[in-house]
Backbone as CSV, one residue per row, in Angstrom:
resi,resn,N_x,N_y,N_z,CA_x,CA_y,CA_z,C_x,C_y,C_z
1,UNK,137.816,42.949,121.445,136.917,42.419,122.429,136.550,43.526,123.412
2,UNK,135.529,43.334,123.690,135.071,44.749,124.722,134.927,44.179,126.407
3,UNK,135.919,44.870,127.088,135.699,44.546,128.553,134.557,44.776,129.118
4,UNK,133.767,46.208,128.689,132.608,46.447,129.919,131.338,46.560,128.294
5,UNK,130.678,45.183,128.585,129.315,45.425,127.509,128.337,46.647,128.184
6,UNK,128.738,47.495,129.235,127.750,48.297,129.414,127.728,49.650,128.998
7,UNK,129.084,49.499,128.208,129.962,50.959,127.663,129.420,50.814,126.413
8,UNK,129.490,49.899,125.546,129.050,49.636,124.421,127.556,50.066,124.411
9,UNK,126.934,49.409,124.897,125.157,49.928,125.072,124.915,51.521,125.312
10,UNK,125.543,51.764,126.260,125.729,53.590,126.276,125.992,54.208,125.108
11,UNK,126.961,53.932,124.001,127.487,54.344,123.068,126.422,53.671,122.022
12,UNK,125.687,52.811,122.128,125.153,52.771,121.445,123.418,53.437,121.839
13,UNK,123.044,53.599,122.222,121.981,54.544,122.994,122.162,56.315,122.782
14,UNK,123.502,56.346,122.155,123.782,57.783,122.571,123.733,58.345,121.049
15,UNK,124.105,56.944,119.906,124.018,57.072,118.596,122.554,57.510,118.299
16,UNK,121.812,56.366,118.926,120.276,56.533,118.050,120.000,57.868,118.560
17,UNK,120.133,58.190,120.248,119.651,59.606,120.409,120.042,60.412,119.876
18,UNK,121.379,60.469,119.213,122.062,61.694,118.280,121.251,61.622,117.127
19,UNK,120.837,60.399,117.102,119.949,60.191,115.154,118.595,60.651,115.190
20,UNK,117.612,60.625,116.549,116.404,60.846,116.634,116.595,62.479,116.884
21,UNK,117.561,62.921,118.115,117.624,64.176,118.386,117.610,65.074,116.483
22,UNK,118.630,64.676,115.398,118.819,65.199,114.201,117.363,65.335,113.462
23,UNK,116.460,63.957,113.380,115.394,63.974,112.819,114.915,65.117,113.576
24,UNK,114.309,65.292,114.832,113.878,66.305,114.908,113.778,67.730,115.224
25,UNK,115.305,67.818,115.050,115.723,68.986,114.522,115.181,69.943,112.892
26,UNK,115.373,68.401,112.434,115.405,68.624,110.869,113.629,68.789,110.594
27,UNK,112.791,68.026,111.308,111.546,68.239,111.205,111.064,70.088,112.033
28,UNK,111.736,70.362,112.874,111.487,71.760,113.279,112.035,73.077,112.146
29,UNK,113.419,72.856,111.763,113.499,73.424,110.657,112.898,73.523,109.350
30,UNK,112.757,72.405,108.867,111.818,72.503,107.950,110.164,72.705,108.041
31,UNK,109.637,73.010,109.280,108.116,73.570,109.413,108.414,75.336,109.675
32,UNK,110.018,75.614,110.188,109.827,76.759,110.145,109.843,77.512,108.878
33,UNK,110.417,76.834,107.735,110.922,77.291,106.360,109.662,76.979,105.972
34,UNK,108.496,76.146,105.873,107.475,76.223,105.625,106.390,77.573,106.302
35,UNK,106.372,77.555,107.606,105.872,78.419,108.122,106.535,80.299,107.603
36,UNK,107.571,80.162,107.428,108.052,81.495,106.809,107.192,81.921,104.971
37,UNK,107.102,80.522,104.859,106.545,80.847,103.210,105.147,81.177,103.504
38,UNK,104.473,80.273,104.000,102.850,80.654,104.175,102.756,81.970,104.888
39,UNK,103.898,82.487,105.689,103.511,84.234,106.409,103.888,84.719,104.789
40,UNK,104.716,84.736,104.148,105.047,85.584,102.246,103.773,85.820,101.944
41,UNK,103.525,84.234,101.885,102.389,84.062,101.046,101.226,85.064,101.021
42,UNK,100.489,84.868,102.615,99.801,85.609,103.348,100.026,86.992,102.785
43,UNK,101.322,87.627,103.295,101.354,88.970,103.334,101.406,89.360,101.869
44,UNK,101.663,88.365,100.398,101.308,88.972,99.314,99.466,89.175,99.093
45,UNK,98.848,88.208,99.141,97.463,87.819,99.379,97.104,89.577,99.984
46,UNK,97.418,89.733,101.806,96.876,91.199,101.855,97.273,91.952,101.373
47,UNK,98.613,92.308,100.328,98.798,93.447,99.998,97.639,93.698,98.368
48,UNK,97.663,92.259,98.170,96.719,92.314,96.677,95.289,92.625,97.215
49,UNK,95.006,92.371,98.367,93.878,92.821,98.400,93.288,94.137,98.798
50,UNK,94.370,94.802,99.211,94.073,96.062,99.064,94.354,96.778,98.117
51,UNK,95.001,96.212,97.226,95.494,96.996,95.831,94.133,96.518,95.138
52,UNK,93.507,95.383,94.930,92.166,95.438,94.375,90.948,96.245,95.260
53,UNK,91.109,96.879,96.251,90.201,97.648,96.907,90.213,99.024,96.401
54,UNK,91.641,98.957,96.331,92.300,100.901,95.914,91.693,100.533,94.318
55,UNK,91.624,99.486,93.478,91.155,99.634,92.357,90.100,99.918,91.689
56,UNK,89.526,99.392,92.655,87.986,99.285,92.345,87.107,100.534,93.004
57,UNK,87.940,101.021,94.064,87.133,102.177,94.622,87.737,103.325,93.502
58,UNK,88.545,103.565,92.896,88.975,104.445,91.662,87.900,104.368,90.813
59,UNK,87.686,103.324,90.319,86.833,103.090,89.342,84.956,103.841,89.760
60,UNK,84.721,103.492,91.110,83.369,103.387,91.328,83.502,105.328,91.826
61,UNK,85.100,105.610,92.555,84.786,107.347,92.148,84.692,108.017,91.080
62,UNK,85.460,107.283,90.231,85.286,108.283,88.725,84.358,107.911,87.576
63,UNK,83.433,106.794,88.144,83.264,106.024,86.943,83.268,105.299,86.126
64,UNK,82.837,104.416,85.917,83.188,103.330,84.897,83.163,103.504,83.186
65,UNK,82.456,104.861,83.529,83.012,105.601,81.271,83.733,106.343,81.922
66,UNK,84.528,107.073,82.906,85.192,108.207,82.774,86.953,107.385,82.800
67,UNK,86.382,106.225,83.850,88.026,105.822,84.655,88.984,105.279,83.197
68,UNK,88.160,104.426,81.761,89.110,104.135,81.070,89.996,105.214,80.187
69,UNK,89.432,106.605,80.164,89.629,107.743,79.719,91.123,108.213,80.615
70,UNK,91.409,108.240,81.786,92.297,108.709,82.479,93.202,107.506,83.215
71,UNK,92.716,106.029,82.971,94.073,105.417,83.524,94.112,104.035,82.214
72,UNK,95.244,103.547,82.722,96.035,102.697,81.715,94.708,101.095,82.340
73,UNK,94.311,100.286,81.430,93.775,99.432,81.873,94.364,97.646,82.591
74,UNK,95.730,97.916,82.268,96.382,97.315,82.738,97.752,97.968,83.156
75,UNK,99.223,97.430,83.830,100.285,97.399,84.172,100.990,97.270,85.728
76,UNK,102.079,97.935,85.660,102.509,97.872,87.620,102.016,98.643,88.242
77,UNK,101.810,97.938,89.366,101.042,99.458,90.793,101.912,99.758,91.033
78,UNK,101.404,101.179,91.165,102.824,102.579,91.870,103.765,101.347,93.154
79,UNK,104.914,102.123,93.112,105.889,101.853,94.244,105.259,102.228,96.029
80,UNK,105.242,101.465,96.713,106.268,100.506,96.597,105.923,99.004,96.164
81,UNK,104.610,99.053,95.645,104.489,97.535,95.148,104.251,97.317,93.831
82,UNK,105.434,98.114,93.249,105.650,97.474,91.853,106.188,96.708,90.972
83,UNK,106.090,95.864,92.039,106.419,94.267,91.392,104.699,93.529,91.117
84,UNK,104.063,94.010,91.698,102.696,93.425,91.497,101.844,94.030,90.064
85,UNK,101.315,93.334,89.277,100.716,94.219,88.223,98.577,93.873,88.510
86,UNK,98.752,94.819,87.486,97.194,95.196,87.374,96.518,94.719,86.221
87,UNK,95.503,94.672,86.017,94.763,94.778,85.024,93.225,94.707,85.095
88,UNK,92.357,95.501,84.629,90.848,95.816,84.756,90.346,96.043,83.281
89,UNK,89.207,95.128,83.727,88.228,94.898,82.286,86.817,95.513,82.866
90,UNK,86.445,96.549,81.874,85.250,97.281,82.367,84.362,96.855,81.001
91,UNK,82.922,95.822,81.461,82.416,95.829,80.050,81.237,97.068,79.748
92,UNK,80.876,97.522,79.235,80.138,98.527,79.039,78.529,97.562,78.776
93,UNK,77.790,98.580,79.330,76.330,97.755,79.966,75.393,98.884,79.315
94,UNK,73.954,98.726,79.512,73.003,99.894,78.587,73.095,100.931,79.983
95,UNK,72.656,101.897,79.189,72.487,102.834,80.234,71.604,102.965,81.594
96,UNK,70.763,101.662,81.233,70.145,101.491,82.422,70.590,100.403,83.690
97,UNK,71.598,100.023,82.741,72.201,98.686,83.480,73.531,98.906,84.123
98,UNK,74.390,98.501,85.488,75.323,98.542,85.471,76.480,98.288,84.840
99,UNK,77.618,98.348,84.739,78.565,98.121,83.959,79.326,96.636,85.006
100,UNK,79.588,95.688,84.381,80.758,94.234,84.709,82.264,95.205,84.786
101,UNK,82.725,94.881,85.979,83.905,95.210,86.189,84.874,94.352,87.086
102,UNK,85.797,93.799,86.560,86.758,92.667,86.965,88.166,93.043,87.273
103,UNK,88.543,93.299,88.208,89.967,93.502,88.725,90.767,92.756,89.044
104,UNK,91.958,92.435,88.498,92.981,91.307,88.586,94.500,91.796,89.042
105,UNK,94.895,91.404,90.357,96.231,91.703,90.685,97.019,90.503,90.551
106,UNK,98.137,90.947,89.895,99.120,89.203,89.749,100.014,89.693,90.839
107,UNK,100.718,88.802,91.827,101.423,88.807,92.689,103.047,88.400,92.051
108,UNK,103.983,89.219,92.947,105.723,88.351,91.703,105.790,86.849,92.154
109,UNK,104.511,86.303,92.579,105.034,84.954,92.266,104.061,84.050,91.209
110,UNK,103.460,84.808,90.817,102.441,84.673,89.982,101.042,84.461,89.690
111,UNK,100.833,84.595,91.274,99.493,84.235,91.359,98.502,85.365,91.127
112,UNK,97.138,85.000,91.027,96.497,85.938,90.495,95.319,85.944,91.389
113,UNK,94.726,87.165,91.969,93.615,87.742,92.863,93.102,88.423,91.672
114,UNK,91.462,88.482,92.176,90.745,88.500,91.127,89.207,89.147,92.141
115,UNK,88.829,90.463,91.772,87.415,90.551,91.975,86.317,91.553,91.321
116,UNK,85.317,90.961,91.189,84.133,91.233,89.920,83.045,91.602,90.783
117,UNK,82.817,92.469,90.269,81.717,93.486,90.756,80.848,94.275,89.301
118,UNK,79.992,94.694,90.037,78.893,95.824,89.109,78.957,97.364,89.825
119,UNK,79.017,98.514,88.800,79.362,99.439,89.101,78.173,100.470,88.302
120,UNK,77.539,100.925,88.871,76.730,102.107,88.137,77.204,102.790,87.160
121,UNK,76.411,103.138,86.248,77.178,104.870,85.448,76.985,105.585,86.611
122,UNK,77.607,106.817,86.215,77.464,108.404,87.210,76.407,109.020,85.935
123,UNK,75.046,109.272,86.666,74.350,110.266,85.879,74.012,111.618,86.017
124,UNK,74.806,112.581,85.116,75.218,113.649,84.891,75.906,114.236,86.116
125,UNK,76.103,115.672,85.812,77.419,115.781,87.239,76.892,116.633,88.261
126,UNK,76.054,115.506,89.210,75.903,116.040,90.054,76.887,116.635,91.345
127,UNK,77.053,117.654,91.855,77.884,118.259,92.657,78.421,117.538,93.822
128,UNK,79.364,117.018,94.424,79.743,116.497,95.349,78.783,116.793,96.796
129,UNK,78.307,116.272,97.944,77.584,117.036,99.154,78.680,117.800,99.848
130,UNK,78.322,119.004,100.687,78.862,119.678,101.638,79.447,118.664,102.563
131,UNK,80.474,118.697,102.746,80.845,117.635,103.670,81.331,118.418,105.164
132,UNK,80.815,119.454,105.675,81.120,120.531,106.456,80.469,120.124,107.903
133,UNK,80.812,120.244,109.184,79.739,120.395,109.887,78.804,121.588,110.051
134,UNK,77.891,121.471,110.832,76.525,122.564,110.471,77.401,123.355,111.642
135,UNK,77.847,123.617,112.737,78.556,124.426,113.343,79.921,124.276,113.812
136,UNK,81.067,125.439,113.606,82.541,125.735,113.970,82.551,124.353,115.066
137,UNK,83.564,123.412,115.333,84.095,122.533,116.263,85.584,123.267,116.639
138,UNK,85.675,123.258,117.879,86.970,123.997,118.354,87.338,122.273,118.737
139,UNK,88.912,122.050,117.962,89.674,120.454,117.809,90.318,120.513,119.075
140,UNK,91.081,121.397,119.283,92.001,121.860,120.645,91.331,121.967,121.467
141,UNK,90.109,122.713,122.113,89.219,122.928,123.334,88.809,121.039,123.567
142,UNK,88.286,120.395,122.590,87.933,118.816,122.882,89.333,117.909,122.889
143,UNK,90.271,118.189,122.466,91.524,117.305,123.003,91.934,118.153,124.252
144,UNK,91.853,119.256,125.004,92.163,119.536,126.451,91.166,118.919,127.525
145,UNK,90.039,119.313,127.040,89.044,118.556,128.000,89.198,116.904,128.088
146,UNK,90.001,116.681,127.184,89.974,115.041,127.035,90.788,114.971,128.125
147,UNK,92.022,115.470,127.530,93.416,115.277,128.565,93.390,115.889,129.792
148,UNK,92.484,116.582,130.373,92.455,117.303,131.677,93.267,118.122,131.633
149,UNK,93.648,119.293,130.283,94.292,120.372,130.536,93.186,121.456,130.253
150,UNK,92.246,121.907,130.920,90.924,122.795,131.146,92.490,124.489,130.637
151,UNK,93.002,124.394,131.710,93.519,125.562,131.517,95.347,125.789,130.586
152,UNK,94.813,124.929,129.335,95.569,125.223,128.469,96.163,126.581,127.919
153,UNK,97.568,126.750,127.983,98.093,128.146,127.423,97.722,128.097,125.767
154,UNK,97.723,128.994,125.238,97.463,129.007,123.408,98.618,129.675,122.953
């Protein structure tokens, strides 16, 4: 038999709050374990997308007849992300036409990024441009003047 029914009500008030306080505990933990996967996720997503950028700009420097000549058309990207693989399909087009070129990075969880573009031939070998400026730039004289050291020792 219970002497004070107001002890009982406390104790029972203190249960459900222990039970509601747990639920949402358990609801904060589990959005953070969610929220930790979608940042993975994310950060596989940008790393594939710059590995399909680095791919495709290979291709559009060397070529789309030269690049299958000098690289493998599929496998792993160099370290450190070689858990991610590659693979590129270059279809060959008339000579007046661009060439179909499709780049596919699989991520280690399996997903697959994917982008298709058109890529010119290179016609004949023309020389790279001078990439020089037209007059000497002194690098050191414009980082002192920046920094207000006019009377820099050398």
């Amino acid at each position: 038999m219970v002497k004070n029914p107001r002890r009982a009500f406390a104790l029972i008030e203190v249960v459900i709050a222990g039970i509601i306080l747990a639920i949402g505990l358990g609801s904060v933990v589990s959005l953070a374990a969610r929220a930790l996967m979608d940042q993975q996720r994310g950060e596989r997503a940008v790393v594939a997308a710059a590995l399909l950028d680095e791919l495709l700009a290979s291709v559009l420097a060397e070529g789309p007849e030269l690049w299958p000549k000098s690289h493998s058309p599929s496998g792993q990207c160099d370290a450190p992300w070689d858990d991610f693989q590659f693979q590129v399909n270059i279809e060959k087009a008339e000579p007046s036409a661009p060439c179909e070129v499709l780049a596919i990075i699989t991520d280690p969880a399996g997903r697959e990024f994917r982008c298709a573009t058109r890529i010119a031939l290179r016609l004949g070998d023309e020389p790279d441009p001078e990439r020089a400026p037209s007059e000497p730039f002194d690098r050191q004289g414009y980082f002192d003047s920046k920094n207000g050291n006019s009377n820099a020792t050398k």
